[in-house]
Kinemage of the C-alpha trace (Angstrom):
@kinemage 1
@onewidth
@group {chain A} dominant
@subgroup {mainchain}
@vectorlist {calphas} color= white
{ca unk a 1} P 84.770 -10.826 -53.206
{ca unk a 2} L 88.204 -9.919 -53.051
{ca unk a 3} L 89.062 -5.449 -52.778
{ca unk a 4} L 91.039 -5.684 -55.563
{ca unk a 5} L 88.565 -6.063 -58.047
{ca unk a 6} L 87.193 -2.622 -58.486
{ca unk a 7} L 84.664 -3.756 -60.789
{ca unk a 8} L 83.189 -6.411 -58.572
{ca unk a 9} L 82.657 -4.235 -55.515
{ca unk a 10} L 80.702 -1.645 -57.692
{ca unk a 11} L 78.760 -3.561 -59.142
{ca unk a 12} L 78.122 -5.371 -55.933
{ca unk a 13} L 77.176 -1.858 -54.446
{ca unk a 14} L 75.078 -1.361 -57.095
{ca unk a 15} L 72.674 -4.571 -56.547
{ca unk a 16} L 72.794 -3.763 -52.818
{ca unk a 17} L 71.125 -0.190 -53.745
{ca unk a 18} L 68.841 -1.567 -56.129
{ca unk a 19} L 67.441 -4.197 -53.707
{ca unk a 20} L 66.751 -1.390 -51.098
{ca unk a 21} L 65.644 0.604 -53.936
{ca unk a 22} L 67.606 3.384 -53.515
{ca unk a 23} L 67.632 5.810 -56.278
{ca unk a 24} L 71.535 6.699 -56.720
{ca unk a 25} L 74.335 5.389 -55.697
{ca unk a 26} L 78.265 6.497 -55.368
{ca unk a 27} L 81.081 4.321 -55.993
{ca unk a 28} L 84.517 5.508 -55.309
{ca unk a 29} L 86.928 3.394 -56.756
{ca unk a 30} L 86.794 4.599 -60.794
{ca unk a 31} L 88.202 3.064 -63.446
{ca unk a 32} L 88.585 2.366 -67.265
{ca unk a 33} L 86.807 -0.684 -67.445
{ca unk a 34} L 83.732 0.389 -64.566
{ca unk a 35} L 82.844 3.279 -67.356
{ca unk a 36} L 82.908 0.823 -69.870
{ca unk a 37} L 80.703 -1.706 -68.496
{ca unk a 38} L 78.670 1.334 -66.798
{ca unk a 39} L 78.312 3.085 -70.476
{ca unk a 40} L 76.772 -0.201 -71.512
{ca unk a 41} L 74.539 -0.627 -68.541
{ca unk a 42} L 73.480 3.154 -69.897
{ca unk a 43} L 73.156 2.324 -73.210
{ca unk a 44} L 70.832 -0.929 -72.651
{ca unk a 45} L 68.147 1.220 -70.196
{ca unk a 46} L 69.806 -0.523 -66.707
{ca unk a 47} L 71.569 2.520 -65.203
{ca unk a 48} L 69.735 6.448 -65.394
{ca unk a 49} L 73.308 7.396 -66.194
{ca unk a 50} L 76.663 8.806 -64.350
{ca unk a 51} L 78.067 12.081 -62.648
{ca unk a 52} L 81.616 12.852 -61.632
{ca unk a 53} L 82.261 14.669 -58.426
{ca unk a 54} L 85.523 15.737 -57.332
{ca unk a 55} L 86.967 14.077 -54.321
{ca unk a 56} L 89.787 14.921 -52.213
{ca unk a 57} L 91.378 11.572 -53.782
{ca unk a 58} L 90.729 12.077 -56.935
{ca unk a 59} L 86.971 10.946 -58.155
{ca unk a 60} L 83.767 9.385 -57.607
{ca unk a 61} L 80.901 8.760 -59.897
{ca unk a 62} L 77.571 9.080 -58.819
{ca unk a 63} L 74.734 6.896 -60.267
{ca unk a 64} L 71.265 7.314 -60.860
{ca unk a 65} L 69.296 3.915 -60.548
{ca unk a 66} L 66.547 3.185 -62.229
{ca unk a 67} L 65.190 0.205 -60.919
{ca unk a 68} L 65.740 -1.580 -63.759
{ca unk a 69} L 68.877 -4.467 -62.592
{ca unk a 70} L 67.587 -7.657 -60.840
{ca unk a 71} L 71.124 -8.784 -60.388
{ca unk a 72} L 74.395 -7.972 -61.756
{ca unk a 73} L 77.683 -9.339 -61.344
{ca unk a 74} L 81.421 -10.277 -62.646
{ca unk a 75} L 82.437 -13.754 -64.256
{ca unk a 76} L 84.982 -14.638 -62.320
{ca unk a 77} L 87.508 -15.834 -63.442
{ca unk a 78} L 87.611 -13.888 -66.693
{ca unk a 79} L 87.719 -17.112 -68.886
{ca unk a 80} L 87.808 -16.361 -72.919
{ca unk a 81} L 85.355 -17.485 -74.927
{ca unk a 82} L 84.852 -18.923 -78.355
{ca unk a 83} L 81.866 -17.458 -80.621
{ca unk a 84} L 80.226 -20.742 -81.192
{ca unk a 85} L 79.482 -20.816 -77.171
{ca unk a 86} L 77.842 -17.846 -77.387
{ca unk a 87} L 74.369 -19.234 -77.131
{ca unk a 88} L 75.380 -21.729 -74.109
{ca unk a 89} L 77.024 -18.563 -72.353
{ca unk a 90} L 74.194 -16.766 -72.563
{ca unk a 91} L 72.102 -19.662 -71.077
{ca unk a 92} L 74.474 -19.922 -67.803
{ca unk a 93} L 74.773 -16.565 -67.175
{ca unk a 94} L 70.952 -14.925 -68.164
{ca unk a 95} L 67.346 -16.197 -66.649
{ca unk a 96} L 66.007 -16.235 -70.180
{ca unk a 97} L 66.790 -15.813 -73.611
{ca unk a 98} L 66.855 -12.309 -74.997
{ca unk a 99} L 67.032 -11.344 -71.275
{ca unk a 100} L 70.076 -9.391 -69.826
{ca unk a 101} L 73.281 -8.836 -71.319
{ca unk a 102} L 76.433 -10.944 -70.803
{ca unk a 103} L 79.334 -7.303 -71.039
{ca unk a 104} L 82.620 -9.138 -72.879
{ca unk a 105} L 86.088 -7.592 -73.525
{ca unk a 106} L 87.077 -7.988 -77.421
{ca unk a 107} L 90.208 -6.874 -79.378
{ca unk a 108} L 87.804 -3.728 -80.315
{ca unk a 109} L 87.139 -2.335 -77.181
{ca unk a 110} L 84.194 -3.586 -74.405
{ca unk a 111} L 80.701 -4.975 -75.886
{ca unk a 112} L 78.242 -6.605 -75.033
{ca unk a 113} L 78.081 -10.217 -76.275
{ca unk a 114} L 75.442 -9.925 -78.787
{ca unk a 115} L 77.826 -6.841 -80.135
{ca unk a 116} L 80.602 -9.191 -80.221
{ca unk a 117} L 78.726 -11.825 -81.850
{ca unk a 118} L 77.364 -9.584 -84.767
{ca unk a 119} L 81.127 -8.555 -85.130
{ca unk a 120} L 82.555 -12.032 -85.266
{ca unk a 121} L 85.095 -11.475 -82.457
{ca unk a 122} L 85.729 -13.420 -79.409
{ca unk a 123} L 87.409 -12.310 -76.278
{ca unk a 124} L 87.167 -12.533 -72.675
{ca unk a 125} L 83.854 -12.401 -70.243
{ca unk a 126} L 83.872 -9.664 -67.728
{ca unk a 127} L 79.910 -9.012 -66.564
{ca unk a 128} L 76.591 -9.859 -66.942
{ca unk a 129} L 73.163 -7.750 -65.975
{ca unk a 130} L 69.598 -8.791 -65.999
């Protein structure tokens, strides 16, 4: 995993403190896209939600776990996608159908890909989460 991808060490960090079942984690490099993908991690019951705290660099988030991730990662490299491989996506990146989210970045903003699918927009994969 290479320290330039911000997104990639978090959520690295945050399977290493779900497997030792910690109950919160802080990760220190923020940005745009980690609130994104964390918002959605939120929003689907995988993450107890966020905290800032100040920092003497700037800020860190703090996250509750839940216990709910089994493994989450980035798709590396972040190849686009076409909405008819959808389906076949899901299949490489999730242990089941209907099981975990694959997180995508579209021309309206970052969704997961059953969002994007409803919509009718393609775009670029970023995450998944199961």
């Amino acid at each position: 995993m290479s320290m330039n991808n911000s997104l990639a060490a978090a959520l690295s960090k945050i399977n290493n403190a779900e497997k030792t079942a910690k109950k919160e984690v802080s990760l220190a490099v923020v940005s745009k896209t980690l609130r994104a993908v964390l918002d959605i991690l939120k929003d689907n019951l995988y993450l107890g939600g966020y905290s800032e705290q100040p920092e003497s660099y700037g800020v860190s988030l703090k996250l509750n776990l839940i216990g709910s991730i089994n493994k989450c990662g980035v798709i590396s490299p972040r190849s686009s996608y076409k909405l008819e491989d959808s389906d076949k996506l899901e299949k490489q990146y999730l242990p089941a159908k209907g099981f975990g989210l694959v997180i995508v970045s579209t021309s309206q903003g970052i969704m997961t890909l059953s969002e994007a699918k409803d919509k009718k927009i393609g775009g670029k994969l970023i995450a998944y989460c199961y």
